[in-house]
SEFIZA-3560 file (N, C-alpha, C; in Angstrom, 3 decimals):
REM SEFIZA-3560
<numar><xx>-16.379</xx><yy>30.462</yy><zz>-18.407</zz><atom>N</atom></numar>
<numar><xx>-16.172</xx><yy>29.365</yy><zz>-17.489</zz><atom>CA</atom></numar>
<numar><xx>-17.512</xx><yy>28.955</yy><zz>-16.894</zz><atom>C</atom></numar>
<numar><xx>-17.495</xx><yy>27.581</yy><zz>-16.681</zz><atom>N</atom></numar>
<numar><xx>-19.291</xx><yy>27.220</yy><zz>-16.512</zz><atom>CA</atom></numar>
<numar><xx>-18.838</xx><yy>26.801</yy><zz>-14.777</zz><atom>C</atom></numar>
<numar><xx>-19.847</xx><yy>27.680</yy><zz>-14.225</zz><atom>N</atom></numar>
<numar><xx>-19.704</xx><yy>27.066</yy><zz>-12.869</zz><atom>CA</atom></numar>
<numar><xx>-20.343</xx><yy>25.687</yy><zz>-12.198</zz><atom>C</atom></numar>
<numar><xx>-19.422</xx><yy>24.770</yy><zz>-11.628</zz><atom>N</atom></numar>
<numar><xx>-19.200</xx><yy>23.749</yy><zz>-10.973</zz><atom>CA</atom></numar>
<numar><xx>-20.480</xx><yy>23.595</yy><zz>-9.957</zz><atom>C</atom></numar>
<numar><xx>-21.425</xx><yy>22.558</yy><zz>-9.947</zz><atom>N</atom></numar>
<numar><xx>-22.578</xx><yy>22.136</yy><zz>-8.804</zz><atom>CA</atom></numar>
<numar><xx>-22.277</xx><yy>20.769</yy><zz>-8.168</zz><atom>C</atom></numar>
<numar><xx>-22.602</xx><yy>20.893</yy><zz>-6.825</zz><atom>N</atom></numar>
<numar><xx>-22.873</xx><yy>19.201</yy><zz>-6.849</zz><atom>CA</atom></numar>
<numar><xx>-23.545</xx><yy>19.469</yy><zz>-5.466</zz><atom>C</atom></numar>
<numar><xx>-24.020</xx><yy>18.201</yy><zz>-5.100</zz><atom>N</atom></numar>
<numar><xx>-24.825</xx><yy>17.837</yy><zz>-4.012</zz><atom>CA</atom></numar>
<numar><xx>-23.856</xx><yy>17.392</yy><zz>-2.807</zz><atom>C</atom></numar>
<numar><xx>-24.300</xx><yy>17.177</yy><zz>-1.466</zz><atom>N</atom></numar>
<numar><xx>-23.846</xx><yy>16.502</yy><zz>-0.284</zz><atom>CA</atom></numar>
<numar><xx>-23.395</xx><yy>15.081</yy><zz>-0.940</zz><atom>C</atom></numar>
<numar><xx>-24.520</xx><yy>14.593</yy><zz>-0.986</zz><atom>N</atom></numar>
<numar><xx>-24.216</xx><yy>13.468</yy><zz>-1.475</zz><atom>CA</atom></numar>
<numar><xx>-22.641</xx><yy>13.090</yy><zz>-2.438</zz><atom>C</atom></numar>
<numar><xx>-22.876</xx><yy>13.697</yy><zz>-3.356</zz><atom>N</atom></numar>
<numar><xx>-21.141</xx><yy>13.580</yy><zz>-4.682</zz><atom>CA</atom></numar>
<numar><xx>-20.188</xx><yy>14.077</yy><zz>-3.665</zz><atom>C</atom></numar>
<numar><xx>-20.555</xx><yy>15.495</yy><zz>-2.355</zz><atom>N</atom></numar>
<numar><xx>-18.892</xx><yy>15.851</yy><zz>-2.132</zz><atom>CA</atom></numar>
<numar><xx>-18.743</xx><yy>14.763</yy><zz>-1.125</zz><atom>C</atom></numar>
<numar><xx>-19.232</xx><yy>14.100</yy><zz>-0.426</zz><atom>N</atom></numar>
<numar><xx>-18.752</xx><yy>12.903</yy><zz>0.089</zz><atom>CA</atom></numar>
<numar><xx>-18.615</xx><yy>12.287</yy><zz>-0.667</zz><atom>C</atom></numar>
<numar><xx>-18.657</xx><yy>11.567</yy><zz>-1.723</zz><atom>N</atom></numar>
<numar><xx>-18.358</xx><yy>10.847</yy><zz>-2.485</zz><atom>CA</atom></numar>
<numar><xx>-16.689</xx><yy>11.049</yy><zz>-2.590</zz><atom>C</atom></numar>
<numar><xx>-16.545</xx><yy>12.402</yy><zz>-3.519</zz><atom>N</atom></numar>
<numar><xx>-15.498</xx><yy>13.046</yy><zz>-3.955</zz><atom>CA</atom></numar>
<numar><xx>-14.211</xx><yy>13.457</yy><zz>-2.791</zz><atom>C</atom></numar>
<numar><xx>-14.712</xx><yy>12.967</yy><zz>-1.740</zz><atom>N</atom></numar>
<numar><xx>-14.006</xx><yy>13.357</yy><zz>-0.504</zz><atom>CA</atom></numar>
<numar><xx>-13.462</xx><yy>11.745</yy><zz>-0.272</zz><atom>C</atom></numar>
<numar><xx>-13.793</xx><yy>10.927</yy><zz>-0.286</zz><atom>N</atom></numar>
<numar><xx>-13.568</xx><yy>9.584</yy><zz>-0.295</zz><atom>CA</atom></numar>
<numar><xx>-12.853</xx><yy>8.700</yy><zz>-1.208</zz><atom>C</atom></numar>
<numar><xx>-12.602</xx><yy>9.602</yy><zz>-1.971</zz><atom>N</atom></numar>
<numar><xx>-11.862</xx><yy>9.392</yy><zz>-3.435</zz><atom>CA</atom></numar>
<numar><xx>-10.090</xx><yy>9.087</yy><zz>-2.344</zz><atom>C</atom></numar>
<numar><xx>-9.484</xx><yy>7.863</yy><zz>-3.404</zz><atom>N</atom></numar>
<numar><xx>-8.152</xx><yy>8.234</yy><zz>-2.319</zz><atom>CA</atom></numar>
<numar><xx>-7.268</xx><yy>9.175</yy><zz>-3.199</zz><atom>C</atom></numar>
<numar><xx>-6.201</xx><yy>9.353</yy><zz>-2.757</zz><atom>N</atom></numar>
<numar><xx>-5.424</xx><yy>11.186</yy><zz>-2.599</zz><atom>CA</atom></numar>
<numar><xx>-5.318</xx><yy>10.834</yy><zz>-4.484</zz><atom>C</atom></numar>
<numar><xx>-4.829</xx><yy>10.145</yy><zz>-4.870</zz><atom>N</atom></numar>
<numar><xx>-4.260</xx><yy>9.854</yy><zz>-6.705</zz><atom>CA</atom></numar>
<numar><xx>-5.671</xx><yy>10.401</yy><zz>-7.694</zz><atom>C</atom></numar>
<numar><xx>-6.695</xx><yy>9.750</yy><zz>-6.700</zz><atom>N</atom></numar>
<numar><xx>-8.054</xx><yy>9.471</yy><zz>-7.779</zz><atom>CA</atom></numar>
<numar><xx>-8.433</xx><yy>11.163</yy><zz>-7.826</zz><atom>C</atom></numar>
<numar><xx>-8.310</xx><yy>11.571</yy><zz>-6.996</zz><atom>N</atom></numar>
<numar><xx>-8.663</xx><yy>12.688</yy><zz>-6.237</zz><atom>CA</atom></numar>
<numar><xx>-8.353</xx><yy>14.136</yy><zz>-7.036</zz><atom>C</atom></numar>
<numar><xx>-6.781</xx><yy>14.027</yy><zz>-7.151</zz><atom>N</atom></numar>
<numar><xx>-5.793</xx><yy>14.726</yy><zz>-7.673</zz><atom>CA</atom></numar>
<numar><xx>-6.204</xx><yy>15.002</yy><zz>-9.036</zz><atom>C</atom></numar>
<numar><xx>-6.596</xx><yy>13.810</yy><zz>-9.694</zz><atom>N</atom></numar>
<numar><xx>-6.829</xx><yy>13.630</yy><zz>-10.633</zz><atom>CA</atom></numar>
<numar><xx>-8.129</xx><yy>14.051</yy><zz>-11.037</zz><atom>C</atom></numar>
<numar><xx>-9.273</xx><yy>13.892</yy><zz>-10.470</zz><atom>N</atom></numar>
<numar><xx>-10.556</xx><yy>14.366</yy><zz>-10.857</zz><atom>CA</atom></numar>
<numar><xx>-10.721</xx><yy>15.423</yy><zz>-10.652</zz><atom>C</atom></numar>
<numar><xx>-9.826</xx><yy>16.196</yy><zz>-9.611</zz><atom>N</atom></numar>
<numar><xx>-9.993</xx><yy>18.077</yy><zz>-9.689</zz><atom>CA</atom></numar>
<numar><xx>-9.374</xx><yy>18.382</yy><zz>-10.466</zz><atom>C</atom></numar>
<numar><xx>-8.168</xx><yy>17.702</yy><zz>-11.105</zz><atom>N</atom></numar>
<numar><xx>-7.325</xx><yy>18.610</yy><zz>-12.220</zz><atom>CA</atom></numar>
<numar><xx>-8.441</xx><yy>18.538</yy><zz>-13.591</zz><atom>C</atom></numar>
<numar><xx>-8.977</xx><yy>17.666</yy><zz>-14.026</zz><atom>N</atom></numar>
<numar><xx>-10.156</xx><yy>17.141</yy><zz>-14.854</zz><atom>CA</atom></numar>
<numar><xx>-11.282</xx><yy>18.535</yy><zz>-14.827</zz><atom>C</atom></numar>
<numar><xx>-11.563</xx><yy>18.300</yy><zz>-13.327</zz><atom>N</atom></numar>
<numar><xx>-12.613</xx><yy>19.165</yy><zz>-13.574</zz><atom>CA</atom></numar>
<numar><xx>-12.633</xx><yy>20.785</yy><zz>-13.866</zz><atom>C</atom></numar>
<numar><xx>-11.093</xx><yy>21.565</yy><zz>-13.421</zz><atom>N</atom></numar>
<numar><xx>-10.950</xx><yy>22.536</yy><zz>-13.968</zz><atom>CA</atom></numar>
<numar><xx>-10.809</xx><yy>22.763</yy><zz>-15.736</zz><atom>C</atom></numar>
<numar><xx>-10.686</xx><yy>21.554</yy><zz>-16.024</zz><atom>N</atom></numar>
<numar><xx>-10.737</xx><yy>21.569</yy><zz>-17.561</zz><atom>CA</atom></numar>
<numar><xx>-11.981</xx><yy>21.665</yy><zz>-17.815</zz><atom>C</atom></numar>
<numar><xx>-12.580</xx><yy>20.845</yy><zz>-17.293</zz><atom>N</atom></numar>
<numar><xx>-13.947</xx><yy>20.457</yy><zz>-18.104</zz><atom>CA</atom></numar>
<numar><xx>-15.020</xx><yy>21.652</yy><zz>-17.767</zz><atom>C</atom></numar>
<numar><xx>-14.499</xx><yy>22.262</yy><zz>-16.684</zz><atom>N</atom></numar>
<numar><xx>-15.360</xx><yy>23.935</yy><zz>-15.996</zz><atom>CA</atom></numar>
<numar><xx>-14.867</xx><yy>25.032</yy><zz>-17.329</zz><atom>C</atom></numar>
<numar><xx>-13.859</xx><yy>24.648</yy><zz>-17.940</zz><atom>N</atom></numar>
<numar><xx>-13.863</xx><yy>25.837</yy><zz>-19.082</zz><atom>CA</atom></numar>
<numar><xx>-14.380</xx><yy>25.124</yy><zz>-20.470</zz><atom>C</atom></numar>
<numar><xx>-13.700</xx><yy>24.093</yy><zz>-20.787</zz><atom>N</atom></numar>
<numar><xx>-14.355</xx><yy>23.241</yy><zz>-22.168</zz><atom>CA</atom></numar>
<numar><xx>-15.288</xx><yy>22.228</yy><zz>-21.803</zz><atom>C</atom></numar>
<numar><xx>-16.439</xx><yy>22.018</yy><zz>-21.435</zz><atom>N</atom></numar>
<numar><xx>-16.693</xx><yy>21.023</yy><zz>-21.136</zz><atom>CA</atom></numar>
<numar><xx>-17.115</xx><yy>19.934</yy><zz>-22.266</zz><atom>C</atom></numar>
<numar><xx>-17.577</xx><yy>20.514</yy><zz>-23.714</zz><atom>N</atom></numar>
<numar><xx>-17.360</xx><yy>19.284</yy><zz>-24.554</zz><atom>CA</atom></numar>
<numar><xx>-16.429</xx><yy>18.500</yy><zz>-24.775</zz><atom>C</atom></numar>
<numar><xx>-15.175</xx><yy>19.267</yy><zz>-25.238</zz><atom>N</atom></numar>
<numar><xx>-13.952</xx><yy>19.141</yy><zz>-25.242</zz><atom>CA</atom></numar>
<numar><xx>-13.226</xx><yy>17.727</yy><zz>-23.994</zz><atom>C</atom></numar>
<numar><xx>-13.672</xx><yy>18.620</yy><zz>-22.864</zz><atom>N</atom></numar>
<numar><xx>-12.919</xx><yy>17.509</yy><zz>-21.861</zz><atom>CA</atom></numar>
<numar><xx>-14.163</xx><yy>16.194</yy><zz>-21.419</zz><atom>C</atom></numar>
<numar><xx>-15.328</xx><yy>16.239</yy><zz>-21.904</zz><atom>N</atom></numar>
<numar><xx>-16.216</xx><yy>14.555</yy><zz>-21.624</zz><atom>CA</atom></numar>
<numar><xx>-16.429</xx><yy>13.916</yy><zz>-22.907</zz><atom>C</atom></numar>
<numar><xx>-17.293</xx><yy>13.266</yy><zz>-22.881</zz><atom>N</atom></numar>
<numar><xx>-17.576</xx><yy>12.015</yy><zz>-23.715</zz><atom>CA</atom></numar>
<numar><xx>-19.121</xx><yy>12.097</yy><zz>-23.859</zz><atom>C</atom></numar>
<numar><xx>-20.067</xx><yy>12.548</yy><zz>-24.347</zz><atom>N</atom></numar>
<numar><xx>-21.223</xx><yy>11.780</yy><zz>-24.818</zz><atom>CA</atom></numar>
<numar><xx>-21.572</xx><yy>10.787</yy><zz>-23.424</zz><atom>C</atom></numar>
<numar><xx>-22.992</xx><yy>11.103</yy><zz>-22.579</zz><atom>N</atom></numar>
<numar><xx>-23.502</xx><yy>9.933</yy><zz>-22.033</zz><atom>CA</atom></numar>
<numar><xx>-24.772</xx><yy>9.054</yy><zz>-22.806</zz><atom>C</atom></numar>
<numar><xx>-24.734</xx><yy>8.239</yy><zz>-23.485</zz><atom>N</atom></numar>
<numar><xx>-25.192</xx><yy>7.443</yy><zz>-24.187</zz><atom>CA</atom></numar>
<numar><xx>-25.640</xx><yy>8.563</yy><zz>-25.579</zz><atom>C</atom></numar>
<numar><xx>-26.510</xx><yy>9.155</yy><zz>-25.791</zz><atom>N</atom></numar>
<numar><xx>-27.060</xx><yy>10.097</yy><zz>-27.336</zz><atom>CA</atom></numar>
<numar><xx>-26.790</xx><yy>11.008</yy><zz>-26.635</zz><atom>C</atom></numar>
<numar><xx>-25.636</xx><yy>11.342</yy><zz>-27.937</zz><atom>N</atom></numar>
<numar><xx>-25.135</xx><yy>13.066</yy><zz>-27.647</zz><atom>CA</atom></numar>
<numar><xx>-26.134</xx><yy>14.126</yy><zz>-27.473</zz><atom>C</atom></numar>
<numar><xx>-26.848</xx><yy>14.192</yy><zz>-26.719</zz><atom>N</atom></numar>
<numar><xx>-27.603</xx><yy>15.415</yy><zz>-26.477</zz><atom>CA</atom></numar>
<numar><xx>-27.077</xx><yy>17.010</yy><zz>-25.941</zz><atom>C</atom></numar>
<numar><xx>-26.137</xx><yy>16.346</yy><zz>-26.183</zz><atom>N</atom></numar>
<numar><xx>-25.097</xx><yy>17.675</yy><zz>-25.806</zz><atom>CA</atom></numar>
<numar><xx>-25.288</xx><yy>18.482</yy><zz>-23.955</zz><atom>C</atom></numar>
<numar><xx>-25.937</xx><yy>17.798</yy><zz>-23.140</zz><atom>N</atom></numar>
<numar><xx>-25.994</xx><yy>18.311</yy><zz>-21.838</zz><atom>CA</atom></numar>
<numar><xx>-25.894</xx><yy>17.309</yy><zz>-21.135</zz><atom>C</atom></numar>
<numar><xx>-25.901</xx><yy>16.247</yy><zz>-20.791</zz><atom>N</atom></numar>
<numar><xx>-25.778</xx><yy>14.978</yy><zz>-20.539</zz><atom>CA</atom></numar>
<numar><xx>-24.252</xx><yy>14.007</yy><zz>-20.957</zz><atom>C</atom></numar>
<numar><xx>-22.914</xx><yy>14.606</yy><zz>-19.989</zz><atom>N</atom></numar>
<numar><xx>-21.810</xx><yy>14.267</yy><zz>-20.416</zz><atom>CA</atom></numar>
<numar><xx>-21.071</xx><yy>13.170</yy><zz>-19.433</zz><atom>C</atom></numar>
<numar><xx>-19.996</xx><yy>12.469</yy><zz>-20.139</zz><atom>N</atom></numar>
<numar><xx>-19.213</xx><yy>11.490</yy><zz>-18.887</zz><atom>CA</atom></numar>
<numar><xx>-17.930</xx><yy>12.006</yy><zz>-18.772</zz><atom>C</atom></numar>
<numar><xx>-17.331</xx><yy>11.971</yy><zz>-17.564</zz><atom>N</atom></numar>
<numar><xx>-16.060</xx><yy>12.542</yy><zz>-17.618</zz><atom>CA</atom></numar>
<numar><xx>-15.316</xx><yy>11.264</yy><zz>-17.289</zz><atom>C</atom></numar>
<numar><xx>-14.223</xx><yy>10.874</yy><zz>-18.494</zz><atom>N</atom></numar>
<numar><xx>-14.202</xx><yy>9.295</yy><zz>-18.014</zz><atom>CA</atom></numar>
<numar><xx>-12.548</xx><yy>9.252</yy><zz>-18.060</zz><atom>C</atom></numar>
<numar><xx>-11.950</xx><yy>9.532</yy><zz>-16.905</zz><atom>N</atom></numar>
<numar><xx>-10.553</xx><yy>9.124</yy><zz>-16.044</zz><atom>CA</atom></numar>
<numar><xx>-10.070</xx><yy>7.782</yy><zz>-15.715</zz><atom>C</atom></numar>
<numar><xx>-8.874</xx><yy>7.719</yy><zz>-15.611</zz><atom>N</atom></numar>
<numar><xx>-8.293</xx><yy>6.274</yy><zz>-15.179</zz><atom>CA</atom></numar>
<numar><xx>-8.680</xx><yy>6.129</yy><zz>-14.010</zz><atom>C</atom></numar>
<numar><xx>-8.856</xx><yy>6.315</yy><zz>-12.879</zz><atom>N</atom></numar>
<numar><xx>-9.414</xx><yy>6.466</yy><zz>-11.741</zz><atom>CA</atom></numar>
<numar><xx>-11.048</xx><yy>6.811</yy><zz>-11.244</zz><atom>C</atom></numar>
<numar><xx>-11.568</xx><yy>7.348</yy><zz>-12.088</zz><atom>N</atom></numar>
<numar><xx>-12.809</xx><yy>7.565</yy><zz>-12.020</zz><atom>CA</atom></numar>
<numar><xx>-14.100</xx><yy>7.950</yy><zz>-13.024</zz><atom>C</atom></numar>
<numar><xx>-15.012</xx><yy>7.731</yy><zz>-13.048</zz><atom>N</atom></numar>
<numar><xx>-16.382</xx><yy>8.000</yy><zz>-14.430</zz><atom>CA</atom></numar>
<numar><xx>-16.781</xx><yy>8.704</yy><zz>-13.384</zz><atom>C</atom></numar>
<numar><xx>-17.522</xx><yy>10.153</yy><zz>-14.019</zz><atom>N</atom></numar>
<numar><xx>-18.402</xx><yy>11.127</yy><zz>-13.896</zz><atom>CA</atom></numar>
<numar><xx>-19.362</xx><yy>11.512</yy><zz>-14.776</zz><atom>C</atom></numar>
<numar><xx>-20.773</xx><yy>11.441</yy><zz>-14.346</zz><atom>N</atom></numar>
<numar><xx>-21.810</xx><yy>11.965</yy><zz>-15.149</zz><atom>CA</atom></numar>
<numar><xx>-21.957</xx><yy>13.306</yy><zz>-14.477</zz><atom>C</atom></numar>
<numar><xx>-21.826</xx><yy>14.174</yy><zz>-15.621</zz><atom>N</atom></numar>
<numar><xx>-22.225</xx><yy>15.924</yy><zz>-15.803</zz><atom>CA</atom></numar>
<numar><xx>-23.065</xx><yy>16.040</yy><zz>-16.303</zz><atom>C</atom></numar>
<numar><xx>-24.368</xx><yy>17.199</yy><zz>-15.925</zz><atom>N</atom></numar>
<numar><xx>-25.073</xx><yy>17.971</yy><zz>-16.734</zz><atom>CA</atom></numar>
<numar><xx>-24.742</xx><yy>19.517</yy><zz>-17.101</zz><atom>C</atom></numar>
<numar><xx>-24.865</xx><yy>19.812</yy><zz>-18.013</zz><atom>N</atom></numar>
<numar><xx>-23.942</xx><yy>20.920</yy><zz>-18.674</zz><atom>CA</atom></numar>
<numar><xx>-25.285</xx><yy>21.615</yy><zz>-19.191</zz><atom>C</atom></numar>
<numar><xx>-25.380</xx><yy>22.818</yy><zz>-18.463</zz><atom>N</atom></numar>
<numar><xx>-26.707</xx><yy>23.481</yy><zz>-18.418</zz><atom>CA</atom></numar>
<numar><xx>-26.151</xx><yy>25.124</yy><zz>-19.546</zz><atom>C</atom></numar>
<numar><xx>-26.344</xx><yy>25.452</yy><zz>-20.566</zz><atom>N</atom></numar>
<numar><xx>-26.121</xx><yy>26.524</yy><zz>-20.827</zz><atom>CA</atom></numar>
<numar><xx>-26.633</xx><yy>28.193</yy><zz>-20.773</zz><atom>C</atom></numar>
<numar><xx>-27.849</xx><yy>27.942</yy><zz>-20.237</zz><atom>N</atom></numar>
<numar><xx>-28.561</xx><yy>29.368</yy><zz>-20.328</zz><atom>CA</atom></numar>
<numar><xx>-29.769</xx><yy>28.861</yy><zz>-18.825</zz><atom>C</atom></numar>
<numar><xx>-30.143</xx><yy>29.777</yy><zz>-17.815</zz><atom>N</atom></numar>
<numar><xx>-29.543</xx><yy>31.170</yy><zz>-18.047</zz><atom>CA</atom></numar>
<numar><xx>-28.103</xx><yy>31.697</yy><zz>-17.507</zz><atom>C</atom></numar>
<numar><xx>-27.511</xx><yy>30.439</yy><zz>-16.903</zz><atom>N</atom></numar>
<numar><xx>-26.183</xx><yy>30.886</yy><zz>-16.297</zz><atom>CA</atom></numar>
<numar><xx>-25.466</xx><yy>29.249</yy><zz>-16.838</zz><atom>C</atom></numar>
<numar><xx>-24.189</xx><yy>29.161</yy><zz>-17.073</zz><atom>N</atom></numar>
<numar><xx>-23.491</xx><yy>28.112</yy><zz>-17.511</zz><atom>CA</atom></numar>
<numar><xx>-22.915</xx><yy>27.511</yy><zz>-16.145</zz><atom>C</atom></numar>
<numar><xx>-23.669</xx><yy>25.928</yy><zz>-16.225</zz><atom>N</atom></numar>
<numar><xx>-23.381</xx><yy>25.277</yy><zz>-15.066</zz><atom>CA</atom></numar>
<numar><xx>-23.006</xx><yy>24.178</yy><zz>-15.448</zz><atom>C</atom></numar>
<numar><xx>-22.108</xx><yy>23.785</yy><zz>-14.464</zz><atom>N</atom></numar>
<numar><xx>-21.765</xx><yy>21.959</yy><zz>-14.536</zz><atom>CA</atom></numar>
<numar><xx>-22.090</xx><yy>21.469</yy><zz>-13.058</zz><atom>C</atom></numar>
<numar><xx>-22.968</xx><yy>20.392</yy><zz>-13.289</zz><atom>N</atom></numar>
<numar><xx>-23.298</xx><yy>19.627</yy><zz>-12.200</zz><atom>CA</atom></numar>
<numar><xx>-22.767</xx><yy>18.486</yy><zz>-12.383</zz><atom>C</atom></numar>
<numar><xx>-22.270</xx><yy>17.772</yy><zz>-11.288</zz><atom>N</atom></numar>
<numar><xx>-21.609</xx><yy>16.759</yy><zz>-11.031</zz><atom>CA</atom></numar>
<numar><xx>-22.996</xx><yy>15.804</yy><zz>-10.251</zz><atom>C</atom></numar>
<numar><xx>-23.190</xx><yy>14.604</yy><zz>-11.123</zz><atom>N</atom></numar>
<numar><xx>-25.076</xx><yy>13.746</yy><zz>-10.987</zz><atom>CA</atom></numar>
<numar><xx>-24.046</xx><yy>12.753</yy><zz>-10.578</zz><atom>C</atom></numar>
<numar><xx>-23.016</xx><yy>12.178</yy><zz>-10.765</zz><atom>N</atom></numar>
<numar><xx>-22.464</xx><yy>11.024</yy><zz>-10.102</zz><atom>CA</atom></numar>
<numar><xx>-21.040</xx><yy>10.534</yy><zz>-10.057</zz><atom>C</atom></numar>
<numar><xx>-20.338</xx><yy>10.212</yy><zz>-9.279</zz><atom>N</atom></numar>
<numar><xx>-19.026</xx><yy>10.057</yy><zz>-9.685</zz><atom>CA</atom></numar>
<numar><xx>-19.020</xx><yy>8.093</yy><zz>-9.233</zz><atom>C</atom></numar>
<numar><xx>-18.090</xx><yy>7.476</yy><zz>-9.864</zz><atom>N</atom></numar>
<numar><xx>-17.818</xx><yy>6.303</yy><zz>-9.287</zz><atom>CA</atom></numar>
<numar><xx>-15.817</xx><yy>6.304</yy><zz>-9.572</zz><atom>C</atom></numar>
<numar><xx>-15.617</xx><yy>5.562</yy><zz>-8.629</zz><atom>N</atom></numar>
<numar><xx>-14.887</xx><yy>5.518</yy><zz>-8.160</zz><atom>CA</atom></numar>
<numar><xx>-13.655</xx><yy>3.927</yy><zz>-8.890</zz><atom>C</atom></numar>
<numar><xx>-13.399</xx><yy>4.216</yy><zz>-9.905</zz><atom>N</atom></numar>
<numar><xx>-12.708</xx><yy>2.463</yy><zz>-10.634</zz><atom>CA</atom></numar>
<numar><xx>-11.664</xx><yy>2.279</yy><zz>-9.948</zz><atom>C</atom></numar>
<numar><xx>-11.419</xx><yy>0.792</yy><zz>-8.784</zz><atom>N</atom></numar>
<numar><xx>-10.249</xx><yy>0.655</yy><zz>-7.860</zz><atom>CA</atom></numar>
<numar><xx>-9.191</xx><yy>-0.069</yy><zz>-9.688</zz><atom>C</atom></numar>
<numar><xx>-7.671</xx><yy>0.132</yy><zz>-8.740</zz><atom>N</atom></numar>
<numar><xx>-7.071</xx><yy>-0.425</yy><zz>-9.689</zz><atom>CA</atom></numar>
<numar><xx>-5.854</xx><yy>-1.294</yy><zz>-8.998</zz><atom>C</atom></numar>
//
């Protein structure tokens, strides 16, 4: 399981999310904390650490760090109203 990062900045972000978007991007991200290829998308050239996590409710850019400890950082979330 790759452990989860983010800044002040994203958890306000992620705190501002309303309750649906919300629900939804933590259930996401426990996926993507165990598979994370599996659960993103390529952010522009698959470089394989540089991922989007892309929800009906919200796009997330991850960096997916593998050595020396397996991390996922959360670099940005936006928020798609609907």
């Amino acid at each position: 399981m790759y452990e989860l990062r983010y800044d002040r900045v994203i958890e306000s972000v992620w705190d501002s999310l309303p309750q649906t978007a919300r629900d939804e991007f933590d259930q996401a991200l426990l996926h993507a904390c165990n598979d994370p290829h599996t659960a993103t998308e390529p952010y522009g050239v698959d470089d394989g650490v540089t991922r989007t996590l892309i929800l009906t409710h919200t796009i997330a850019v991850l960096l997916i760090t593998h050595a020396p400890r397996k991390t996922l950082r959360i670099l940005q979330i936006t928020h798609l109203p609907t």
